[in-house]
C-alpha positions in Angstrom: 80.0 158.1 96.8 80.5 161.5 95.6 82.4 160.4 92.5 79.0 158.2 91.8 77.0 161.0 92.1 78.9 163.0 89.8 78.5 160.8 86.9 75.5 160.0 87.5 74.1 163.8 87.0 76.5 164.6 83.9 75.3 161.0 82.1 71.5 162.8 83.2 72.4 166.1 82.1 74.4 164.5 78.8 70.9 162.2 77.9 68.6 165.3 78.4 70.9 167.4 76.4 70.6 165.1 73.7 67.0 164.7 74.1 65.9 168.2 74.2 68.8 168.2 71.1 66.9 165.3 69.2 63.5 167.2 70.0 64.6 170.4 68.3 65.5 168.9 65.3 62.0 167.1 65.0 60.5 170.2 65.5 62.1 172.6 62.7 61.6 169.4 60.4 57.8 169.9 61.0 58.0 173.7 60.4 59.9 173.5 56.9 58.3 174.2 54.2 57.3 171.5 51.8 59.2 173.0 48.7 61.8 175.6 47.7 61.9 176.8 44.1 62.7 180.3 42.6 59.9 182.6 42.8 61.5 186.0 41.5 61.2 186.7 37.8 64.7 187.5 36.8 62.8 189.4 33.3 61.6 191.9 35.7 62.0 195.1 34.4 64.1 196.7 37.3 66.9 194.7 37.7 67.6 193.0 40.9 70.0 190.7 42.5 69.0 187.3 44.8 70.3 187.3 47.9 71.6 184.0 49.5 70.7 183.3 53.1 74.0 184.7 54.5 73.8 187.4 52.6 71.0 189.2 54.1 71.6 191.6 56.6 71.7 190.3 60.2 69.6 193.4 61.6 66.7 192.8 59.4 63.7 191.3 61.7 61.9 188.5 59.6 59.5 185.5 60.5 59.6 182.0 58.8 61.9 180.1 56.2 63.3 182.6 53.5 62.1 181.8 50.6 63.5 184.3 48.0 65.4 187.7 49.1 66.0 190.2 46.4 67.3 193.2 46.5 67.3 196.2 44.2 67.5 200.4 44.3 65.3 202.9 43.3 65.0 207.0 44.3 64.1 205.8 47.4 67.4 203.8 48.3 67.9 200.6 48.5 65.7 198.1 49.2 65.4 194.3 50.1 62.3 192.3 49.9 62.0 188.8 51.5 59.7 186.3 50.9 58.9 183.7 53.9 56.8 180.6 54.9 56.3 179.2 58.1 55.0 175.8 57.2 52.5 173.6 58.2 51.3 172.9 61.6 48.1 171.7 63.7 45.6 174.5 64.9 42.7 175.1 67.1 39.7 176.9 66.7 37.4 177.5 69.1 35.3 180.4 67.3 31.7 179.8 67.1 31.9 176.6 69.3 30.4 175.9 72.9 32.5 176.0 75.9 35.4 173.6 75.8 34.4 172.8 72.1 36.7 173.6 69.4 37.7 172.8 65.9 41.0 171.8 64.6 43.4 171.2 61.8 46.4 172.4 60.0 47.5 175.5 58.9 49.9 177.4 56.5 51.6 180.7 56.3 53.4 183.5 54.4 54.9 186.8 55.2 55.9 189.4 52.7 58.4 191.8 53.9 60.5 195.1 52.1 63.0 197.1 54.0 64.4 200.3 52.8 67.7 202.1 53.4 67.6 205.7 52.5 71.2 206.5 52.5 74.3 204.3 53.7 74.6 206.2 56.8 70.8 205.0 58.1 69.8 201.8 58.5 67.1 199.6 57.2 63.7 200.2 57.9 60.6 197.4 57.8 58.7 199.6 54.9 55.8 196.7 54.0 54.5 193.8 55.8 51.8 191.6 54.6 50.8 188.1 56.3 48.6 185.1 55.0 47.6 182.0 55.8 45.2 179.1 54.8 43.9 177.2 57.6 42.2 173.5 56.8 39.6 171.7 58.6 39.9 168.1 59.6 37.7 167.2 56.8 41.0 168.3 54.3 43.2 166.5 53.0 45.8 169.2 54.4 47.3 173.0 54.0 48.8 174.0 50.8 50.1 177.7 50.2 53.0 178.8 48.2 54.6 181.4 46.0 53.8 181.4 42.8 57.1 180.6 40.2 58.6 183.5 38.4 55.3 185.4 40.1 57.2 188.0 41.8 58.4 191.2 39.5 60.1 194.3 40.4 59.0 197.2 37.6 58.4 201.0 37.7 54.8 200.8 35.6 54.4 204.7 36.0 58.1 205.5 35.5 58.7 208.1 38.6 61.5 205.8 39.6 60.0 204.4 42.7 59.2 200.6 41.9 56.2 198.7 42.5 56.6 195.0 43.8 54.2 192.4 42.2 53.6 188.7 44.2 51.7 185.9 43.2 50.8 183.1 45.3 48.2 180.5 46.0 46.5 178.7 48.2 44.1 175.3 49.0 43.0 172.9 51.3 44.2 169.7 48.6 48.0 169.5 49.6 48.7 170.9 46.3 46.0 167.8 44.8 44.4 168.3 42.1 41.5 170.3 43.5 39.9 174.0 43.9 42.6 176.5 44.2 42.7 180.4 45.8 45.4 182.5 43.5 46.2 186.3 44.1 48.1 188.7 42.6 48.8 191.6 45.0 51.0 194.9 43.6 52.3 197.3 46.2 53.1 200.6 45.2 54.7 202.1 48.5 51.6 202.3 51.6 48.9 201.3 48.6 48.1 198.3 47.1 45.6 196.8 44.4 44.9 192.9 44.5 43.3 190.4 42.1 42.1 187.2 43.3 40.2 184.2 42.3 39.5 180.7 42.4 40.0 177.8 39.6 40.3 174.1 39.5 43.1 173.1 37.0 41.9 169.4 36.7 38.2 170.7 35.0 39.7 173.9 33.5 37.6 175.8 35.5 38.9 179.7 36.3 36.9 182.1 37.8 36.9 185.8 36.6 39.3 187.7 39.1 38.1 190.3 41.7 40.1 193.7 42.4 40.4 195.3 44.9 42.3 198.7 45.0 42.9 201.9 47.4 40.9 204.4 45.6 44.2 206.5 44.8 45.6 203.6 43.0 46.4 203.8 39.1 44.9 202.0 36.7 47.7 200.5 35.0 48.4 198.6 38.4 44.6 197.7 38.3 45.3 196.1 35.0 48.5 194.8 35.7 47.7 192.7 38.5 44.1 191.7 36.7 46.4 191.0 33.4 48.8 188.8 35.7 45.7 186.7 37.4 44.8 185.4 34.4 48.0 184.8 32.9 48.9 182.9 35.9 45.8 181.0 36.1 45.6 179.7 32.3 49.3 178.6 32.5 48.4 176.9 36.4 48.7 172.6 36.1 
């Protein structure tokens, strides 16, 4: 009887095992992104190297699928910035809605991180952090956000050897349809930051004239950089 019992809770414990197993995998297929392609401009004018997955430090803290790593130094060390999406996945809203009311449909994300390591005795330390996401009602045809290729640049504009990091990425509600489009171009230059964004619609060659948006110590050549890049990036969009 014992014996009976025995196998009967390790062919329970072997079925839920490979449940739960069977479970996790149809969960991270859901949270993969829907493409992978290089997003780091190897013309950049600071040079940089891209990082394969194993390559990037275990200690570093990081949310989603990588993307693209690169990593480069300047007078400030060395640094390593990581590009991530989370996927696509169903949301509630329940903003602006009566009690037990809410909205819903899917959503997409990206994170933006650089770390910085001063010296080789210190460690890395998280030095920019920026998060988006596009969320989609019902009525949409579904989430679509994504890096923009060869739109991410490493230069040194104002040549004081600290580098400014450029990234380009856009956003709808068309799954990447034909259809009306968000693009930004954000530079970072340390804390500060300046950021052109707009809308167009590829399939009637309709682009919209960029807005900026820059800390007020900002420089104007990363003003025009960024506002250079938007429409650069816009014209060339199919």
């Amino acid at each position: 009887m014992r014996n009976k019992i025995y196998w009967f809770a390790c062919l329970t414990l072997l079925l839920s095992t490979v449940t739960v197993a069977q479970n996790t995998r149809s969960i991270e297929r859901t949270i993969q992104p829907k493409w992978k392609m290089v997003v780091y401009d190897k013309e950049s004018p600071v040079k940089a190297k891209n990082l394969l997955y194993n390559e990037i430090p275990k200690t570093l803290d990081f949310k989603g699928t990588v993307m693209e790593a690169i990593k480069w130094e300047d007078k400030e060390g060395e640094k390593i910035l990581i590009l991530t999406a989370t996927g696509y996945f169903p949301y509630r809203d329940l903003a602006n809605k009566g009690f037990g009311q809410y909205s819903s449909g899917t959503k997409g994300e990206i994170y933006t991180y650089m770390f910085t390591k001063k010296s080789a005795e210190e460690d890395y330390v998280m030095t920019l952090k920026m998060y988006d996401n596009v969320p989609c009602g019902e009525g949409s045809t579904g989430a679509y956000i994504g890096y923009v290729p060869l739109g991410t640049v490493i230069t040194d504009l104002d040549n004081d050897g600290i580098t400014e990091v450029v990234v380009s990425y856009v956003s709808s509600c068309n799954d990447g349809e034909k259809g009306e489009y968000d693009l930004k171009v954000i530079l970072y230059n340390g804390n500060e930051s300046v950021v052109a964004k707009g809308q167009l619609i590829p399939s009637e060659g309709k682009i919209d004239k960029p807005v900026i948006e820059r800390d007020d110590k900002m420089k104007k050549v990363f003003s025009k950089t960024v506002e250079d890049g938007w429409k650069k990036i816009a014209k060339s969009f199919k």
